[in-house]
C-alpha positions as CSV (number, residue, x, y, z in Angstrom):
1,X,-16.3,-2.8,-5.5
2,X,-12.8,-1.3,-4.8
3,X,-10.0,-2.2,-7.4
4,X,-8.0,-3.0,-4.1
5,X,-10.2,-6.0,-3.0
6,X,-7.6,-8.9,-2.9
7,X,-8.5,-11.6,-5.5
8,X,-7.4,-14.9,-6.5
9,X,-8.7,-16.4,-10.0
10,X,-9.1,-20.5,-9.9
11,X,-9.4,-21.7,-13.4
12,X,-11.0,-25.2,-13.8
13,X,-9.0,-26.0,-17.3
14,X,-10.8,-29.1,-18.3
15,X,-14.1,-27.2,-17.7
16,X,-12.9,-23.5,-18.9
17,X,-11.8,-25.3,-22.1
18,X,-15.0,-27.0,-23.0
19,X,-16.6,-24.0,-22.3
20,X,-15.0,-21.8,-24.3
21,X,-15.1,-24.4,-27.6
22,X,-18.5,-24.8,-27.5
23,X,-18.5,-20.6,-27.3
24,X,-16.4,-21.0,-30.5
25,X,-13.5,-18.5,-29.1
26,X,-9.8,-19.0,-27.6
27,X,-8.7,-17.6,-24.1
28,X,-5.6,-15.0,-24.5
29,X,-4.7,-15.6,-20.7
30,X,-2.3,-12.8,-20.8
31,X,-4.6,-10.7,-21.3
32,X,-6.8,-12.4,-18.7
33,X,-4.4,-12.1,-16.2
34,X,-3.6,-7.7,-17.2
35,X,-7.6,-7.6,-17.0
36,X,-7.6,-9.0,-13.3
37,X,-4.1,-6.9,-12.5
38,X,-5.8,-3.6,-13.8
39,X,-9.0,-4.2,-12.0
40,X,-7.9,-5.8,-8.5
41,X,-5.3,-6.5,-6.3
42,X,-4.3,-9.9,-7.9
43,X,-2.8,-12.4,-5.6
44,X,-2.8,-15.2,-6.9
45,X,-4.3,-16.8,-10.1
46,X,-4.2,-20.5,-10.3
47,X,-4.6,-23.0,-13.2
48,X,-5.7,-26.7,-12.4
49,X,-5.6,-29.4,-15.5
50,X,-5.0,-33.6,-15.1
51,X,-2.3,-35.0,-17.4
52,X,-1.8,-38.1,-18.9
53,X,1.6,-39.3,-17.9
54,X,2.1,-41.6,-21.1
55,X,2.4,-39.3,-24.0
56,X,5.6,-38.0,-25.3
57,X,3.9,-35.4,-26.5
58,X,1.5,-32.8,-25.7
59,X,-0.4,-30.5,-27.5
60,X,-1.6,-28.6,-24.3
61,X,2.1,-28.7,-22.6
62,X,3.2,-25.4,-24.3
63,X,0.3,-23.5,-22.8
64,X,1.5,-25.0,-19.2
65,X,4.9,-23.7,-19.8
66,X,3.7,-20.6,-20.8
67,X,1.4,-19.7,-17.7
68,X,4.1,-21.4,-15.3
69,X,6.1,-18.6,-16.3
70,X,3.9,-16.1,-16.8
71,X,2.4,-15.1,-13.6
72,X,0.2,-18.6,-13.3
73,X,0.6,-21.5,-10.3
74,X,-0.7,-24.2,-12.5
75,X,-1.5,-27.2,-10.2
76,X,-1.6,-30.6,-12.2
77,X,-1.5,-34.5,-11.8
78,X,-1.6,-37.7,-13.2
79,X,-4.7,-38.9,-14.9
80,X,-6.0,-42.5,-13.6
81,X,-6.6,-44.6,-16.5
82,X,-9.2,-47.9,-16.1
83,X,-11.3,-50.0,-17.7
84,X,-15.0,-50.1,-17.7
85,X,-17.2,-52.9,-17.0
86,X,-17.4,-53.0,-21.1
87,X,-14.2,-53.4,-21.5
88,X,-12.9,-50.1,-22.7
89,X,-10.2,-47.7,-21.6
90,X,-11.4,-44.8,-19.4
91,X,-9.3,-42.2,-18.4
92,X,-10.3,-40.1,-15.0
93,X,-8.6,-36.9,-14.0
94,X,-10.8,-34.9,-11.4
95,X,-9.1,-31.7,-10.1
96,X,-12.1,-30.5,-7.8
97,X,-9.8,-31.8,-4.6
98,X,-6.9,-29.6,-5.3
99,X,-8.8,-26.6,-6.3
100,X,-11.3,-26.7,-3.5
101,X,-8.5,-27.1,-1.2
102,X,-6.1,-24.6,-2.1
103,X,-9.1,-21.9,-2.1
104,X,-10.0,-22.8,1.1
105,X,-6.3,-22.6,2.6
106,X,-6.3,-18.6,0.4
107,X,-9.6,-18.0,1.7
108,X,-8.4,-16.3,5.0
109,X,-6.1,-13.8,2.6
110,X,-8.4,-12.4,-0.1
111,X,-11.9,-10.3,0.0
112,X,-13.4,-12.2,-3.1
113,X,-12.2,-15.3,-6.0
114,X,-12.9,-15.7,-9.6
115,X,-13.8,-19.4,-10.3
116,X,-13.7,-19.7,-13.8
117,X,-16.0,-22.9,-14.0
118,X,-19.4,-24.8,-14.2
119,X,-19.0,-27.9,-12.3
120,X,-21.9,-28.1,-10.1
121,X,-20.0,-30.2,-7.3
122,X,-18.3,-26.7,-6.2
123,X,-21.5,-25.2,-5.1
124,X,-20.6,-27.0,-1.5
125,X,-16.7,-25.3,-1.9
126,X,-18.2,-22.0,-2.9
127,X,-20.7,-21.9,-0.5
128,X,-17.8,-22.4,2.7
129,X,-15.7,-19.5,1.2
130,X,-18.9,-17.5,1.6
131,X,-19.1,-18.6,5.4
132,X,-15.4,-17.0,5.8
133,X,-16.5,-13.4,4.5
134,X,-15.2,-13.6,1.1
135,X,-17.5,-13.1,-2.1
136,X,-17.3,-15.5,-4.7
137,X,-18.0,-15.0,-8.6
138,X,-17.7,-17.7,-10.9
139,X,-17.5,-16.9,-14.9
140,X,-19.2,-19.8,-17.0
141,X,-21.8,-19.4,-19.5
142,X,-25.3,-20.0,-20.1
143,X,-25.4,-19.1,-23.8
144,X,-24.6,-22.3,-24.9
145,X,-27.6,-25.6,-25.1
146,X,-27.0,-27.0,-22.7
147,X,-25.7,-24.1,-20.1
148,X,-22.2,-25.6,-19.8
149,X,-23.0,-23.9,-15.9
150,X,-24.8,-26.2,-13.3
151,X,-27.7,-24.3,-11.9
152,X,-27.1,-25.0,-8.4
153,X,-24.1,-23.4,-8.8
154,X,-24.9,-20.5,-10.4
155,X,-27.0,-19.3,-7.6
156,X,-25.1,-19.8,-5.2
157,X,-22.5,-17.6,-6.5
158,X,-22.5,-13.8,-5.1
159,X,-22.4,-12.7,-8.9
160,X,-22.5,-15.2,-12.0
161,X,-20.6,-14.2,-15.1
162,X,-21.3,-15.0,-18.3
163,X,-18.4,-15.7,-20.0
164,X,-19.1,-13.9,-23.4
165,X,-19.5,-11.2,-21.4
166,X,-15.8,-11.1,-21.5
167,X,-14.8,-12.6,-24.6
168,X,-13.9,-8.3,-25.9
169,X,-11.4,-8.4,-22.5
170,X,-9.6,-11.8,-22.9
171,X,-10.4,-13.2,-26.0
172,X,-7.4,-13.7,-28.6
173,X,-7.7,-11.2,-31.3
174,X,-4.8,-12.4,-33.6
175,X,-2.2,-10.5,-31.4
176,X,1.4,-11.3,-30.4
177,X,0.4,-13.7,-27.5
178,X,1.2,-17.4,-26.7
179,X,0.1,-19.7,-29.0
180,X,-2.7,-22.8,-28.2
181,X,-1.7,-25.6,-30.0
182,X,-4.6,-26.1,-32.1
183,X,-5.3,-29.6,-31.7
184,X,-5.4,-29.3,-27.8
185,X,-7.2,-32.4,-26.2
186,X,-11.0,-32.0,-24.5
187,X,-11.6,-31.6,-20.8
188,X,-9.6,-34.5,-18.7
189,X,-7.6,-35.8,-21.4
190,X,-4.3,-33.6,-20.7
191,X,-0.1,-35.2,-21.4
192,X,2.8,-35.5,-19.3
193,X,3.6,-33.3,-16.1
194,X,4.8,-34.2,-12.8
195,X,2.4,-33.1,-10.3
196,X,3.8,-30.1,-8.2
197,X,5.0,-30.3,-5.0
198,X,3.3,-29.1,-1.5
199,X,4.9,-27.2,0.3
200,X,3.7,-24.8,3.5
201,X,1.1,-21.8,2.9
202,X,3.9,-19.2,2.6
203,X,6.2,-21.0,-0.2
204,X,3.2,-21.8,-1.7
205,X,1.1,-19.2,-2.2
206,X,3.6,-16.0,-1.2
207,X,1.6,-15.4,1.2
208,X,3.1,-14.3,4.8
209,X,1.4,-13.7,8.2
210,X,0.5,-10.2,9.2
211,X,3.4,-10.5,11.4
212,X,5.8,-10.5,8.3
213,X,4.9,-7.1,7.6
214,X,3.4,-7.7,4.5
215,X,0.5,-10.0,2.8
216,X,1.7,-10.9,-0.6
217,X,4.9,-11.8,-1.8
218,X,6.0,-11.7,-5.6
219,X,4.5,-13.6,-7.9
């Protein structure tokens, strides 16, 4: 495919981090995000993680702040804490709403999306971008027992990635690059952040009409 095809990466955190500690290595996601600029034309690449809203601290919270200034739109919102019918504290944070509908709102812009997780309940999301002409790959793996990817999933995707296939391109190799606080909490259980505004298409995503004169805007 041409390195011009215009491509948005949608990174499931919760997921993307299980996945990757159960693969035993750490994302470097500035080198993640040089990979996609060198390969394609990068519009947008998006982060999506739940945060728990009554912490003082989080262990995650300097990797947000990092990738909100580094090139990322990192989407987040409160967790929902509740208790089950045994009595104990449950704490749900489901992004799939926000992801699916920001990629469906970018759809119209881009030729093809990275969705950088397994969760079997975007089969439905992935398979509406396809409807719109755009090709979708999603990077999980299947190296791990279970496959941390749902296998409905994986074939509906136009090309499934395994995510060590990668791990040479965007793993951290002891370099200069932002650090992961080690202790950083499993998928779902994420600290304090306001959720972001939403504001129109343009604002939101720099993208402007074909009127504007042109189709991205920085970022």
């Amino acid at each position: 495919m041409s390195d011009r095809q215009r491509t948005a990466i949608f990174i499931d955190g919760a997921n993307l981090y299980a996945t990757t500690k159960a693969l035993g290595f750490d994302i470097d996601y500035k080198r993640l995000l040089e990979e996609f600029h060198s390969r394609h034309n990068l519009i947008r690449a998006f982060y999506y993680t739940a945060m728990i809203e009554d912490q003082e601290y989080s262990s995650i919270r300097p990797l947000i702040d990092w990738l909100d200034y580094n090139g990322y739109r990192v989407v987040t919102k409160p967790v929902k804490e509740f208790t089950d019918s045994m009595g104990r504290r449950k704490i749900k944070g489901n992004m799939d709403i926000e992801l699916a509908i920001d990629a469906l709102e970018l759809a119209p812009h881009l030729d093809q999306i990275y969705l950088f997780s397994g969760d079997g309940d975007f089969r439905s999301l992935v398979e509406a971008i396809q409807r719109k002409g755009v090709r979708v790959n999603v990077v999980s793996t299947i190296r791990t027992q279970p496959a941390m990817i749902a296998d409905d999933l994986r074939r509906q995707a136009d090309e499934f990635i395994d995510l060590t296939q990668l791990i040479h391109r965007i793993g951290r190799d002891g370099g200069d690059r932002p650090a992961r606080a080690p202790s950083e909490p499993g998928p779902r259980q994420y600290a304090e952040r306001a959720p972001r505004p939403n504001p129109g298409l343009e604002s939101r995503y720099g993208i402007r009409h074909p009127d504007a004169g042109d189709e991205t805007a920085e970022g």
